[in-house]
N, C-alpha and C positions, 0 to 999 in steps of 0.2 A: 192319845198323843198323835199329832199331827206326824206323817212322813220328811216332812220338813224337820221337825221339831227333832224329832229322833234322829232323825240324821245331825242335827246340829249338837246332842245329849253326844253321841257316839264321839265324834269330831274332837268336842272339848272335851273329854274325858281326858285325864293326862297320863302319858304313860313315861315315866321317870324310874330313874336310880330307886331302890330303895331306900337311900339315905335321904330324900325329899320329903318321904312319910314321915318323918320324925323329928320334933323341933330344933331348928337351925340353932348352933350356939351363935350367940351376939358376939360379933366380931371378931370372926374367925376369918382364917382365906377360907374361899368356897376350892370347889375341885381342880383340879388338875385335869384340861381338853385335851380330844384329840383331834385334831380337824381334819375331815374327811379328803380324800385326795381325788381331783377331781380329773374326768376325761375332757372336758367340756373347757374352755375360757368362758366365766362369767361377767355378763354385763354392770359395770357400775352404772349407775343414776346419779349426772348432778343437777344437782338444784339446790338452791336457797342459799347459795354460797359453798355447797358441802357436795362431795360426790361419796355413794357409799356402795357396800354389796352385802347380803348376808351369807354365810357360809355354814355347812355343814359343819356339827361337833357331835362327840360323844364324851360322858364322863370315863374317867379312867381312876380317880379316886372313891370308891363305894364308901368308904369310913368320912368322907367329909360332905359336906351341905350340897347342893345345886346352887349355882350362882346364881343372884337376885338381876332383876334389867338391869344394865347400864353397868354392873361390876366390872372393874378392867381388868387386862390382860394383855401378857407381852410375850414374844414369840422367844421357842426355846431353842439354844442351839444357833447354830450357822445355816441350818434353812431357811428359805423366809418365800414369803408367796411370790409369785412371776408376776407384777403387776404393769401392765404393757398399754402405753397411749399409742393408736394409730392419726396420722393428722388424714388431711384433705386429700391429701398427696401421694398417700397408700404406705407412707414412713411408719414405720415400728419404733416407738421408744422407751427405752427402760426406764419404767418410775420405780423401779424398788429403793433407789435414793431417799423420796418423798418423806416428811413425816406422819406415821400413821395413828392413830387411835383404833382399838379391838376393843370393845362390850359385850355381853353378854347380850341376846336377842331375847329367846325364849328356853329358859331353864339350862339345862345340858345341852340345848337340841341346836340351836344356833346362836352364832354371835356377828355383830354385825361389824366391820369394816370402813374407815373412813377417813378421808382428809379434807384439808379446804381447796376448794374449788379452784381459790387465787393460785395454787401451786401449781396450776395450768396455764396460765397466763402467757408466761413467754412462749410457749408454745404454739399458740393461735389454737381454733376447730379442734377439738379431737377425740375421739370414741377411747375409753378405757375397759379395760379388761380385766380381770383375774383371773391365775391358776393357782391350784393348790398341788406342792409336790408330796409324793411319800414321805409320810412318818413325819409332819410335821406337829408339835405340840404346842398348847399355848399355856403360860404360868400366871397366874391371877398376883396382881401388882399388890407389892405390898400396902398391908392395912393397919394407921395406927392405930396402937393399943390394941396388936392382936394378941387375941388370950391364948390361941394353938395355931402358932407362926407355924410356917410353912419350912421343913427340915431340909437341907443339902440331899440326905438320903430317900427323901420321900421324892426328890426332884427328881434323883437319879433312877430310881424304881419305876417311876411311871414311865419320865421319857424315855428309858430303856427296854427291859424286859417286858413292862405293861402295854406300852405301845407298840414293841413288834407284836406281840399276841393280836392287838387292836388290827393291825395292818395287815395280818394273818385271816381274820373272821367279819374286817369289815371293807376296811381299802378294796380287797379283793376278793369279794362278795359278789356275786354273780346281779342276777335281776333287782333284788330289792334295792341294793345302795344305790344301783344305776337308777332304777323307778327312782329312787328321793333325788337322787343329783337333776333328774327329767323335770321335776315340780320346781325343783329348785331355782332350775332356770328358766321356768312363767313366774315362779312369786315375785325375784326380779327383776321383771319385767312389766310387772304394775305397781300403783303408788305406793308407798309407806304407810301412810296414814291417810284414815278415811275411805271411803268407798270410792272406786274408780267409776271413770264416768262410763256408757256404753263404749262408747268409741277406743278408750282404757282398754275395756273388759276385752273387745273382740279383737284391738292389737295383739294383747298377749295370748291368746284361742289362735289368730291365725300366725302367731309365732312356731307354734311346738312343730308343724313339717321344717321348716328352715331350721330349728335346734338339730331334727335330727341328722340333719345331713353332715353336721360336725363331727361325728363318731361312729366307730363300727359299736353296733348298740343290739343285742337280740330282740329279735320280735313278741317274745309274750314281753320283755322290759316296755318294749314300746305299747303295745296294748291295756297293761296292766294302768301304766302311768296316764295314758290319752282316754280309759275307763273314768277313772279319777280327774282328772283336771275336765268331760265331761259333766260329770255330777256335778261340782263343784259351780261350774259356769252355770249350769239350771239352777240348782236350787238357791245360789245367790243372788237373783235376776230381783229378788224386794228379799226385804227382810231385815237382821240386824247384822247378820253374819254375811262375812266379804267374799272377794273373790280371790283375793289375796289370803285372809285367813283361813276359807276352809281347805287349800290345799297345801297351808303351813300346818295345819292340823293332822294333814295328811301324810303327810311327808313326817312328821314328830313320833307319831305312830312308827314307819315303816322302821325310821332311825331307833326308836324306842326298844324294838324286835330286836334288831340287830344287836343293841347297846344288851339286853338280857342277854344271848347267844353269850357273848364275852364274857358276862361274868361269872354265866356256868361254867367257861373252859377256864377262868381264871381262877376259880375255887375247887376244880378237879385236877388245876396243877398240870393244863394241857399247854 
């Protein structure tokens, strides 16, 4: 096996909930997120009529499925993400008004963010952002004909007691969370779909010094995450595998760690 090759075996290996290993029931809600809280404002992308971001998640229900792509989700509670348009003119403006759409990305690990584009319109020019605050949670929209509907009290366990634990062992999680939030924001910073082009590839490479100047951030976080989004820039240079995906591979992993961490403290009853 080539060095490439096994890097790319390693990469897609999936590291998920437990409840992934075991066949999903047909039309069930899938889990109950908890979307990671970020230091950073994340860049939206618009294009093609659509501006979108992907965001950090973790499962928070072990007894129910991993959400499949594109499963929706709607935000719990009276939090709700900081989503901020700057114009030309250096003006800050609040889009949390906006109507949004949440889906699932990749598994537990992320979910993707998004409105249309036209809802910028009267605005003229303008760069969009998101944050994510503490202890936000997201509810997967109801499903007809679900066979194991989603309970008041299952709602109330997670987004309470299961999420502070989560906001305990992961929100404020030292280097790793921060390493994934670091990846997090080169993954959106290149295309969605398909292989970026060189010019793509080395925008988001000479992006990661200007991200870090956003945050007090420790230096192995920074090293460990600039180890990784190196590798990832080499061995995607040919091949089948991205630049975008191998360090959403990366980043699924580190989340993955973290999501295990939780569920050991949350069946030792910590």
């Amino acid at each position: 096996m080539t060095r490439a090759n096994a890097l790319r075996w390693r990469l897609l290996y999936p590291l998920a909930c437990l409840s992934v290993l075991a066949p999903a029931t047909a039309l069930a809600a899938p889990q109950i997120l908890a979307v990671a809280a970020t230091d950073m404002p994340l860049p939206l992308t618009c294009e093609a009529g659509e501006c979108h971001v992907e965001l950090t998640t973790i499962c928070l229900q072990e007894h129910r499925a991993s959400p499949n792509p594109g499963a929706g989700y709607y935000v719990h509670g009276e939090r709700f993400f900081d989503l901020t348009g700057r114009t030309e003119t250096g003006q800050d403006i609040s889009l949390a008004h906006l109507p949004i759409t949440i889906t699932a990305a990749r598994g537990h690990n992320a979910v993707r963010v998004a409105f249309r584009q036209r809802e910028l319109t009267k605005y003229g020019p303008m760069e969009v952002s998101l944050k994510v605050p503490d202890n936000l949670s997201l509810i997967p929209l109801p499903i007809r004909d679900d066979v194991n509907p989603m309970t008041e009290v299952e709602i109330a366990l997670a987004t309470g007691p299961q999420r502070a634990l989560a906001s305990s062992l992961v929100d404020q999680n030292g280097d790793r969370r921060v390493e994934a939030e670091l990846l997090n924001q080169v993954i959106n910073r290149l295309p969605e779909r398909g292989r970026a082009s060189d010019t793509e590839r080395a925008a988001a490479r000479a992006s990661y010094p200007e991200i870090l100047t956003n945050a007090a951030i420790s230096a192995s976080a920074k090293a460990n995450a600039r180890q990784k989004l190196e590798a990832c820039y080499t061995e995607t240079i040919a091949g089948s595998l991205s630049f975008r995906g191998c360090l959403a591979s990366w980043h699924d992993r580190l989340i993955g760690k973290l999501n295990t961490q939780y569920w050991a403290a949350a069946k030792s009853g910590s």
